[in-house]
Each structure stands twice: as structure tokens, then as C-alpha cells.
N, C-alpha and C positions, 0 to 999 in steps of 0.2 A: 504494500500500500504506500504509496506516496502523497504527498501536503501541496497543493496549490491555496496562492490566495487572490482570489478575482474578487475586487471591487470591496474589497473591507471582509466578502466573507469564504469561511476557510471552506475548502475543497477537496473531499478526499477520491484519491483516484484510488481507484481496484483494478488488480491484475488477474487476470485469469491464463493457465498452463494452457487448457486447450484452445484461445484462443490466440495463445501464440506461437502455436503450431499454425495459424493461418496467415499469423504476420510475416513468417518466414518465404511465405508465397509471392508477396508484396517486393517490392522496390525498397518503399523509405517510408516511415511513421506518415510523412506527409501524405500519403496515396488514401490511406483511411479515411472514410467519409461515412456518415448516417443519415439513417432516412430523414427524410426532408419531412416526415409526417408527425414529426416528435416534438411535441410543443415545448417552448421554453425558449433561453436569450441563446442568441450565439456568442463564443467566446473566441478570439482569434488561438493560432496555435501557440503565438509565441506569451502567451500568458500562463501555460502550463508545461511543465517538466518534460523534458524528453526521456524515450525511455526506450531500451531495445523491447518490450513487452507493449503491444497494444492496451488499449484502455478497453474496458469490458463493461466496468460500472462506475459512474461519477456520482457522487454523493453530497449534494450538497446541504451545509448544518448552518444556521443561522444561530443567534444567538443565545437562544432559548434550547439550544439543543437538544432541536425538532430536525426530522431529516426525510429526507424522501430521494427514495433508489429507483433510477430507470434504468434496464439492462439494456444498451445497444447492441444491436449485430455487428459486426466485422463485415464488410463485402469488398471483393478485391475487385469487384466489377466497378468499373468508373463511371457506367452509366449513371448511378445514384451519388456520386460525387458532387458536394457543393462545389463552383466554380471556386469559390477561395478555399478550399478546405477548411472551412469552422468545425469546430466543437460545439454540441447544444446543451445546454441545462437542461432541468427540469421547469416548470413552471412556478413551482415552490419556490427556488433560490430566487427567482424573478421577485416573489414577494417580499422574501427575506432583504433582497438587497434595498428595495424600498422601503421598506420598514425601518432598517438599518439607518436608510441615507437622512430619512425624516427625522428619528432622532438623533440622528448629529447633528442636523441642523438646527432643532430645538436645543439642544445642550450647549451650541455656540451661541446659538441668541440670548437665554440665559444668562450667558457666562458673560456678553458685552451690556446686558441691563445690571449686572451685578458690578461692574466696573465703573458705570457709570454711576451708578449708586451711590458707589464709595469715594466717587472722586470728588461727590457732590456733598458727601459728610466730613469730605478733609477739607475744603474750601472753608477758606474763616480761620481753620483751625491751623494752622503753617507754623505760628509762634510755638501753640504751643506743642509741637510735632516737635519743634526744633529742639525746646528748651528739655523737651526728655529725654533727646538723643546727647543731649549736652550733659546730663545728667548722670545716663549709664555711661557716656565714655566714662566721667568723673571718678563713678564709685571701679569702673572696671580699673583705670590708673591707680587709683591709693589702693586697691586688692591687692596688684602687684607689687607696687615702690614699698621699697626697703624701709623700713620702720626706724626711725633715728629716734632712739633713747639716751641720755646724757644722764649717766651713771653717779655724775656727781655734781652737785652743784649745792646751793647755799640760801635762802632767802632771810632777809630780817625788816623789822618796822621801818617803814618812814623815821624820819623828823616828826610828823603829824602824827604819825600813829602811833608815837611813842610812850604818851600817857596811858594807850589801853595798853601796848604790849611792850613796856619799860626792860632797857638796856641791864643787862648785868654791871652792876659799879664797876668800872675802871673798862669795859670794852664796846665803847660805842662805838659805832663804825665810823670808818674813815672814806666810807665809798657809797654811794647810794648800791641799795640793793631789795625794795621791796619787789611785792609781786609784782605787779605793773609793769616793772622795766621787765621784768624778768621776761613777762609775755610776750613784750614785743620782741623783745630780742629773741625769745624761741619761734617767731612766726619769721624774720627775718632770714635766720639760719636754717628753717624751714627743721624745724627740731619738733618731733613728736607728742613724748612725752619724759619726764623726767625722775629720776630719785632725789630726791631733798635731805637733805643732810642737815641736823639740829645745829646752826652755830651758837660758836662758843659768845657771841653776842648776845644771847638770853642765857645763855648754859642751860641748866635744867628747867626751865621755864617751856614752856612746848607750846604756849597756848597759840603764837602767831603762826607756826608752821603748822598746828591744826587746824587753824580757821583757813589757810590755804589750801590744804586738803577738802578739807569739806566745803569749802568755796567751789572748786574744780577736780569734784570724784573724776577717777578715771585719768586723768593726765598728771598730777602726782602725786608719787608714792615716798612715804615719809619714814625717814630713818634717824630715830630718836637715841639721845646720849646716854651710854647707861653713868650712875651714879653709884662710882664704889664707895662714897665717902662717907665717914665715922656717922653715923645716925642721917644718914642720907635715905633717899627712897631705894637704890637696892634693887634687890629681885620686885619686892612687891610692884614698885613705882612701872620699871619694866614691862610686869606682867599689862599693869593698869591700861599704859599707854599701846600696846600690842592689842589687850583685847576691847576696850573702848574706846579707842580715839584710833586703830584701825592703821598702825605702823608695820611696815612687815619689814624694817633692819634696825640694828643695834651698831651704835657706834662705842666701840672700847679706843679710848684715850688716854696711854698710858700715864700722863702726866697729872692724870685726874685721882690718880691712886692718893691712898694717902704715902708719907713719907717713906722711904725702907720698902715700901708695898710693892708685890708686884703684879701680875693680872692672872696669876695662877693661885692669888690667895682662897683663903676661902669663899669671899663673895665673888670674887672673879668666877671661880669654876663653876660655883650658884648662879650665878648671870647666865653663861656662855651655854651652860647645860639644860637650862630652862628656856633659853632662844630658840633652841634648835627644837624641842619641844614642840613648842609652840608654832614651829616653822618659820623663824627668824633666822636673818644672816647677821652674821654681827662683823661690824668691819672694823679693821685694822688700823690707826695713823701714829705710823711710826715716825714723828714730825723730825724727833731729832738724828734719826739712823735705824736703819732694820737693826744693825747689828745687837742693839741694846735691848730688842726685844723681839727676836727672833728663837731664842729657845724659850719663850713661853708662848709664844703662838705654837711653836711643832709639839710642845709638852697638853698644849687643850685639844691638838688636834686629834692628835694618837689616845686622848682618855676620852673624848667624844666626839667620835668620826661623825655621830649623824648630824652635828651642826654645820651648815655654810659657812663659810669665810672668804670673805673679800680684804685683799691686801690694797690700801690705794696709795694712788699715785707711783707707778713702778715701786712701790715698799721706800720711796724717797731714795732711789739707788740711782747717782748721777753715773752717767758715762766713766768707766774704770779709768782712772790715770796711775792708779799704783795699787799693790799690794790688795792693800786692804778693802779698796773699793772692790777689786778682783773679787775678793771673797766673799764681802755681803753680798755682790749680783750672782754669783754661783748659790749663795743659801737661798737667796730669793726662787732661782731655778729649780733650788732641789724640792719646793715645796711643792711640786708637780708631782711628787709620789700619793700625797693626799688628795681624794677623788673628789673634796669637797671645797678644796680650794681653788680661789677663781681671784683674775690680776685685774686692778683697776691700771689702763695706759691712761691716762690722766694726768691734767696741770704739768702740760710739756716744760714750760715755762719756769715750774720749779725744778726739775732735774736736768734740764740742757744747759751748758753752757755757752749755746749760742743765739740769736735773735731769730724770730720766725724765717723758716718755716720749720728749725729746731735741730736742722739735718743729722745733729750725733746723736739723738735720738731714735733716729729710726731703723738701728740693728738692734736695739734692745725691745722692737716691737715685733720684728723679726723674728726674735729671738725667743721672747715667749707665747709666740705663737707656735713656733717650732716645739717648747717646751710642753705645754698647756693644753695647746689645740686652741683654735678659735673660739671653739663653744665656753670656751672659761676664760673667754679675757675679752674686759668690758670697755666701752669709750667713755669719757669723762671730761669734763668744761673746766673746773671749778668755777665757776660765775659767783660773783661776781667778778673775782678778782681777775680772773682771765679777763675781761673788759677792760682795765687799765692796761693790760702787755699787747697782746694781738689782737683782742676784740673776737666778740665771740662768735660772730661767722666765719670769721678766718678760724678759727680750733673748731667747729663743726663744719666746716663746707669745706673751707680751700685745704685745709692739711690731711685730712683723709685723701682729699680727689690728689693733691701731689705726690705723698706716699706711693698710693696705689699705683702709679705709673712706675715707681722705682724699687719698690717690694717682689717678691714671692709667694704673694699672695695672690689666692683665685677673689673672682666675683664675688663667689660663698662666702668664702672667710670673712670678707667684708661686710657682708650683711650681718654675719653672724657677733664680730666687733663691734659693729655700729648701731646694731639694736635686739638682734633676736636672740644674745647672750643674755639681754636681761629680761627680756620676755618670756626666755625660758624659765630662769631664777626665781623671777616673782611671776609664777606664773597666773593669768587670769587680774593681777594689777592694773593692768592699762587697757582701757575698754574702745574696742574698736573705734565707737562712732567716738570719741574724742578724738582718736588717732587722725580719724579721716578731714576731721574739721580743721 
């Protein structure tokens, strides 16, 4: 059996053995002809298949897959020969083809009143067609673009807002630095969202970097000082600020100890062991040298692996010039054996000894990238104060995008530095739709 398709509808041809025992009598396929008394359309020959087998029965099926079989003779007599040699249908297929042709033309008429329809309900409407397309590009672009999180930065009162959230005696700032500037400077550098760091300009005072918090849930996340001091708040104070006012890091400042003290005392290990707990990172400022507090970070790590630690600002390890420097950037590196240790590269400005864009710098980002992985080494501002050296697009925009042209690093890595390091950390902190605004 062979497939012709005449005029939209399919056409089965049937072979029959003894009737090609009569073709063999013949000339050429073309010699075959049928009676002329057989009602139905003619079909020319070159619309159906050639075949060494005469055609015996054509069958033609319309769409409803209804069919009607007429069995032709064979006659090698030419008398009964149409002059053109046609093929003839049935008279069914004749119907079916009509039938056929009438609804396609109904289904294309249809289809241009449905056109027209619609063209005539988009009229007027163009703006707002546009403004939607305008719209999912938008959200489709921030789905994609890299998440810039700035790991460390700072906020404190105005001048004006100083009587509701008053200065620690003796450290009022020397720089503006409320929220406000903060904002635009993050819309500028085109910065995300943020971790907020408790400065030592309220000390244990929290109440202005909680009203920022809860000013702007979701864009940042607040990292409050712990207080190891003589009849200070302690673990309670900690807990307080963790589970009501909604902090998820601890800053340990080793200078806050008391005298002789060191951060592996007893309220130290209380602190650090209850952060982690609670799902707190508690982070590191070693202001005056890793070296001098570096075997009590690896001494809290190894007694409680399940808390996070963040080291900032490279652990304050300038660019090696001798010995010693050698060795605290080597301790600094070795702390990559702990799973829960993660680098702040942060406040280039205090560890380089050179003017932006910082260049002895950037093997030691290299470097504990190589050591760390990406996924544990975060980006950091410190804003204010970054704002008086290079200004804070330049340490968010222009020194990532220069690095990256002179690093080792993939695409990834840098996404992974620039924001999904802390995304992962604090995870579910910084909620999308702020991200996206």
C-alpha cells in the first residue's frame, strides 16, 4: 500500500499481485487507463506515486475517517484510454475534498476576525504594553546581576540625631556617617544590601543601628558588639539582641576585654558558644595584629567548630616586608583548615601601603582565594571611613572590575566574593525584593 496526498486529502493506493501480472503486459504505468463510466474527480498522474505495481484500488479517507473503495479494472486495450491518462476518485473524496476546503476557509476567516479583534483591544493600550515589557526585562536583569553585599560597613547618628541616639563619651565621630548618606552612597555604587557593624561610637548602645534595621528589613543585617566587661550584659545582653532586635553576627573586640583578659576567658567561650547556637557568626578585629590574637581564635575554633567566624579586614595583615609579617599572613592562611572560617578582603586602605587602586594588595586576594575558596571570602567597604581614602564607588565598583582583569579568578569567584558569600552565610537575611529595588 502506498500514501498519496491530493488536494489536502490522504490517498491510499492498493496493490494487487494479480493485477500485476497484467501490468507486465503493458508498456509503462502510463498506458493504464479506467473506464470512463466511474464517477468521481480526475486526478492527473503526476500527483500520485509511481510504482512498478499497477493501482487496483484507491481509497480515499477524509477527515473523519470515513472511506469508500472503488475497485478499477486494468485494461491494456487503449480503446478505453483517457486521452490524458487521468486517475479517477470516487465520488466521496469529491465530497470530502469540499468539505475539507470549506472549513479551511472558515478556520482562516476566523483566524483574521480574531486578529482583528485583538488589534483593536491593543489600540489605546501601547503604553501600557510597553511599560510591562519594560518591566519583565527589569525583574529578568536583577534575577540575573550579581548580588553586591558589602560585608562590612558602619552607621552612626547625625549631629541631629544625637540626642535620641547619644555618642559614647570621648568617640564622636569625626566623619558624617548616618543612614542617609549611607543610602545614597549604596544606590550610587549600585550596592545591594549590607552587614552593619555596631560602632564603637555608641559601643554597647545598639538602639541607632536597630532603628536602621527595622527602618529597612531586608537590606541590612546587623552585627552587634559583644560585651565581655566586668558586670556588663555578657551572654544574656547577646542573646537579647540576637533574639529581639533580630542581629544575626557578633562582633568580638579584643581590646574590649577586660585587662590581662583574653577572648578564650570564661565569658569569651560563653559568648562564642552561644552564637553559634543561636546561628551567629561572630567576627574577628584584630585592630592591632593577628599575631596577638590569633591562638585564641584557633583555641575557640577547635573547642567549637559549629560556630562561624569571620576574620576582617585581611586579619589586618599588610603586604609581608619581613619576617614577621611572613608569619602572621601564613597563620592567617592556615586558618583554612577550619570549615567554619570565612576572610573579610576589606578596608584595602588599611592594609596597603599604596594609594588606590591598592595594587600590593591584590596577591593577598589571590591568595586567599586560592587558600579559602571563594565561597568563604567576603567583600567589605568599611564606610564610612572608606569615603575619606577612595570613596566608596571606587572600593565597590572600580577595584573589583580592575582586579578582575589582573586576577585568577573566574566570573564565579567573583560573584561568589562580591555577594553570594554572604548570602550564603546569612542565609534568607536579605530579601529579594529589596535586593531588586
Amino acid at each position: 500500500m502506498a500514501m498519496a496526498l491530493v488536494a489536502g486529502v490522504n490517498v491510499r493506493l492498493c496493490f494487487s499481485p494479480s493485477v500485476g501480472d497484467l501490468a507486465r503486459r503493458v508498456r509503462s504505468p502510463s498506458s493504464i487507463s479506467y473506464p470512463r463510466k466511474c464517477c468521481g474527480i480526475a486526478v492527473p498522474l503526476w500527483s500520485l506515486p509511481s510504482s512498478p505495481r499497477p493501482l487496483s484500488i484507491i481509497n480515499a479517507v477524509h477527515h473523519q475517517h470515513t472511506s469508500h473503495s472503488v475497485h478499477l479494472p486494468v485494461h491494456s486495450n487503449r480503446r478505453f484510454a483517457a486521452p490524458d491518462t487521468r486517475r479517477v476518485l470516487p465520488i466521496r473524496a469529491l465530497l470530502a475534498l469540499s468539505v475539507a476546503a470549506a472549513l479551511a476557509f472558515l478556520q482562516r476567516k476566523q483566524q483574521r476576525v480574531q486578529l482583528v479583534r485583538s488589534r483593536i483591544l491593543m489600540a489605546g493600550k501601547d503604553d501600557d504594553y510597553v511599560a510591562s515589557a519594560m518591566m519583565a526585562k527589569r525583574e529578568e536583569s536583577a534575577a540575573t546581576k550579581t548580588r553586591r553585599i558589602d560585608s562590612h560597613l558602619h552607621v552612626w547618628a547625625s549631629p541631629k540625631e544625637a540626642n535620641e541616639f547619644p555618642y559614647f563619651p570621648g568617640q564622636e565621630p569625626t566623619l558624617p556617617g548616618n543612614v542617609d548618606y549611607l543610602l545614597e552612597s549604596m544606590e550610587e555604587a549600585e550596592v545591594d544590601g549590607a552587614l552593619i557593624i555596631q560602632p564603637i561610637n555608641h559601643k554597647f548602645d545598639h538602639s541607632y543601628v536597630s532603628s536602621v534595621i527595622r527602618t529597612y528589613p531586608g537590606k541590612y543585617v546587623g552585627c552587634c558588639l559583644a560585651d565581655p566587661s566586668e558586670g556588663g550584659g555578657g551572654v544574656r545582653e547577646m542573646e537579647r539582641l540576637i533574639a529581639e532586635e533580630g542581629y544575626r553576627a557578633v562582633r568580638f573586640n579584643p581590646y574590649l576585654w577586660p585587662a590581662g583578659e583574653n577572648m578564650t576567658n570564661k565569658v569569651g567561650k560563653a559568648m562564642f558558644s552561644r552564637a553559634g547556637e543561636l546561628g551567629a557568626v561572630v567576627g574577628f578585629m584584630c585592630f592591632k595584629g593577628l599575631m596577638l590574637h590569633i591562638d585564641d581564635i584557633e583555641e575557640l575554633c577547635l573547642e567549637f567548630p559549629a560556630t562561624a567566624v569571620m576574620i576582617d579586614h585581611f586579619g589586618f595583615c599588610k603586604p609581608a616586608q619581613s619576617k614577621d609579617e611572613e608569619e602572621a599572613w601564613r597563620r592567617l592562611l592556615s586558618l583554612a583548615r577550619f570549615p567554619q572560617v570565612y576572610v573579610k578582603t576589606s578596608a584595602f586602605f588599611r592594609v596597603s601601603r599604596q594609594s588606590f587602586p591598592y595594587e600590593d594588595t591584590w596577591p593577598l586576594v589571590q591568595q586567599l582565594v586560592d587558600a579559602f575558596g571563594a565561597k568563604r571570602v567576603l567583600w567589605g567597604s568599611d564606610f564610612p571611613f572608606v569615603a575619606a581614602e577612595c570613596g566608596y564607588t571606587k572600593a565597590c565598583q572600580e577595584l573589583p572590575s580592575i582586579m578582575a582583569s589582573k586576577l585568577r579568578l573566574s566570573s564565579e569567584d567573583w560573584e561568589w566574593v562580591l555577594g553570594r558569600t554572604a548570602l550564603q552565610l546569612f542565609a534568607g537575611a536579605w530579601q529579594e525584593s529589596n535586593l531588586v529595588s
